[in-house]
C-alpha positions in Angstrom: 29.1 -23.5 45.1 30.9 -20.4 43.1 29.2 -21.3 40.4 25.9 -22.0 42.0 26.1 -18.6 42.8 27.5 -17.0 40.3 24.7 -18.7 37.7 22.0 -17.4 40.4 23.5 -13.6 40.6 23.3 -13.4 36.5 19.9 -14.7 36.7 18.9 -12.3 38.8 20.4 -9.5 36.6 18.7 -11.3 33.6 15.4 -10.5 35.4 16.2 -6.8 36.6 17.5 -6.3 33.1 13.9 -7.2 32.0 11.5 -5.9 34.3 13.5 -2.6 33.7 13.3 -3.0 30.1 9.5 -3.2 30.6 8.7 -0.8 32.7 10.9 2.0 30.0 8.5 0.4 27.7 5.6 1.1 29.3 6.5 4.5 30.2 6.6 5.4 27.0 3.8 4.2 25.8 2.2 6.0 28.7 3.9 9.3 27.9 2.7 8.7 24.3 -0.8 8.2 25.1 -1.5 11.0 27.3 0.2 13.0 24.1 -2.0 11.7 21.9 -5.5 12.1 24.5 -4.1 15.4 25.1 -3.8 16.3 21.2 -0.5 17.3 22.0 0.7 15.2 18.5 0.1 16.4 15.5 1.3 14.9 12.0 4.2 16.6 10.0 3.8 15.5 6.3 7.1 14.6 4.0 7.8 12.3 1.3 9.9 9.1 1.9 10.9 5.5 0.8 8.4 3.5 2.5 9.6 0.6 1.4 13.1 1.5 3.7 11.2 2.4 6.6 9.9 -1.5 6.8 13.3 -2.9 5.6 14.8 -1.2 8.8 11.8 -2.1 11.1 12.3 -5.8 10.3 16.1 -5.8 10.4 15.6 -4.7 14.1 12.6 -7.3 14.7 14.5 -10.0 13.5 16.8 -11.3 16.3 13.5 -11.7 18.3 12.0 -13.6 15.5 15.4 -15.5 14.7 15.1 -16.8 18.9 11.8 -17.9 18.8 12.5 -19.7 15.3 9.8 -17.5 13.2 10.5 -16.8 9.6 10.5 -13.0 8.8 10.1 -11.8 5.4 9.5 -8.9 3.9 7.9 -8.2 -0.2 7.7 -4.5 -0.3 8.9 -3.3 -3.9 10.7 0.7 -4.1 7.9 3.0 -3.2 7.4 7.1 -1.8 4.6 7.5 0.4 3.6 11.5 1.9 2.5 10.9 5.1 4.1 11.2 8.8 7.4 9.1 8.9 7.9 8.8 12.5 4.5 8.3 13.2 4.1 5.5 10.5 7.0 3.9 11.7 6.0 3.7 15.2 2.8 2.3 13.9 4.4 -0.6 11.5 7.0 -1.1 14.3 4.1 -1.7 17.0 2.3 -4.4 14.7 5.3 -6.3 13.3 6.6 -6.4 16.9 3.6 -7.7 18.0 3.1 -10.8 15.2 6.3 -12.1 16.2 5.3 -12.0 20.1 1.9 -13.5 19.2 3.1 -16.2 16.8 5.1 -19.4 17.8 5.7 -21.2 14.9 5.3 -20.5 11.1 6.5 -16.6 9.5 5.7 -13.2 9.9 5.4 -11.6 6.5 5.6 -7.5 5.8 3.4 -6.9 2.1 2.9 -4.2 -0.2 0.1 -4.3 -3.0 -0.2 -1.1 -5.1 -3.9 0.2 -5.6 -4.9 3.4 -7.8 -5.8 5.0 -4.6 -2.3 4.3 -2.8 -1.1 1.3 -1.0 -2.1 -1.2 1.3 1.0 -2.7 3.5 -0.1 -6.0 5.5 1.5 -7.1 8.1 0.3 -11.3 8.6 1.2 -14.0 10.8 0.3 -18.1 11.5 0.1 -16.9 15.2 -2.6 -17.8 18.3 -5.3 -15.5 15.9 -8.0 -13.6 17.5 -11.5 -14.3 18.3 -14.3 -12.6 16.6 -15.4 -11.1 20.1 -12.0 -10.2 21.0 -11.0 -8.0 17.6 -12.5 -4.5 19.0 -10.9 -4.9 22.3 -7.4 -5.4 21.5 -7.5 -1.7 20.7 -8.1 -0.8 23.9 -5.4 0.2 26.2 -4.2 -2.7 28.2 -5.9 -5.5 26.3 -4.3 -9.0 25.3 -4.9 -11.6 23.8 -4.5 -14.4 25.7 -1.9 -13.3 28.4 -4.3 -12.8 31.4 -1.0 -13.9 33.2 0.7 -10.3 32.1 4.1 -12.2 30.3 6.6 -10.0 30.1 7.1 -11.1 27.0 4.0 -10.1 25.3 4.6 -6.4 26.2 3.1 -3.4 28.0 -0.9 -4.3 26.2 -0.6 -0.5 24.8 1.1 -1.1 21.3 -2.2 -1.8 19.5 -4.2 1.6 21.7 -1.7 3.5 20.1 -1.7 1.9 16.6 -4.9 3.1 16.7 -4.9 6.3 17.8 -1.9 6.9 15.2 -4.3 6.0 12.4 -7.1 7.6 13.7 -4.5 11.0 13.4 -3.4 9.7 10.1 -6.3 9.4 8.8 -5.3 6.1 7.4 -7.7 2.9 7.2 -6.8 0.2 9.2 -8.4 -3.4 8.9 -7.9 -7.1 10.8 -8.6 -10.3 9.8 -8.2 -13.0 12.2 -8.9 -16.5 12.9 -7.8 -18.5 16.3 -5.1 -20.7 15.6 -4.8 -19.6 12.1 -3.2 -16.4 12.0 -3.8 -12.7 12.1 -3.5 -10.1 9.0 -3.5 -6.1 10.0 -4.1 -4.1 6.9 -3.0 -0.4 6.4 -3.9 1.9 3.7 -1.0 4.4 2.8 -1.7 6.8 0.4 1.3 6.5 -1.7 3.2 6.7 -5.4 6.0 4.1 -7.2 9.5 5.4 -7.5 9.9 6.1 -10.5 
């Protein structure tokens, strides 16, 4: 019976300990949103090693990815970008973050392809993919893909509103390709320059 109860009371703190979790998430998110609506955010500009911000985003990504048994890799050679580091990295932390959630079986990959006018950083996934009808809403606040029951575990439904509104700030092109039960690839152009 003591450890009927005992397995029931850390349950119980398992759950607490993930509703709270959630709602500090979606706080946030709130509290970022209303900055953003409010113009409130604006970008500060500096150089840095893009290809360090990603390394760090998928170092923290990858327990999550490790527990639900989806390869994470990341092919990002040494590069500098000018642009807004905190505001990049919320925005490549959002959609990695999100592949993983989306995606139960196969990898996750983080790419870097140079181009004369910068670089363009895709983040792609063999997840539940996204209809055709479905690819403009999913940047709305709230919207998901295929979690009308709200799982906790697919987060707060704000990451992608404010992926949007980051690029939108940026300045910065960002492009999906999707196909239901193939996979999902979110594109993002970085004006940028090779280490040299």
């Amino acid at each position: 019976q003591l450890t009927s109860d005992f397995d029931s009371a850390a349950m119980l703190i398992d759950k607490i300990d993930e509703t709270s979790s959630l709602l500090h998430e979606q706080f946030n998110s709130l509290l970022d949103l209303s900055k953003f609506d409010a113009g409130v955010i604006t970008a500060d500009h500096t150089e840095f090693r893009l290809d360090a911000l990603l390394k760090n985003i998928v170092d923290g990504v990858m327990p999550e990815a490790q527990a639900k048994k989806v390869e994470l890799h990341i092919f990002v050679s040494p590069v500098t970008v000018r642009s807004d580091m905190l505001l990049l990295e919320r925005m490549f932390r959002n959609l990695i973050i999100n592949a993983v959630r989306y995606t139960d079986k196969g990898s996750v990959s983080v790419q870097a392809r140079r181009q004369r006018s910068g670089l363009n950083i895709s983040v792609i996934d063999t997840g539940i993919g996204i209809a055709a009808d479905d690819q403009q809403r999913i940047f709305r606040d709230y919207y998901q893909v295929s979690n009308k029951a709200r799982s906790k575990g697919k987060g707060s439904g704000l990451g992608l509103a404010i992926v949007k509104r980051i690029a939108a700030l940026l300045e910065i092109k960002l492009t999906l390709k999707s196909e239901p039960g193939v996979g999902s690839t979110f594109s993002v152009h970085v004006p940028g320059r090779a280490v040299v």
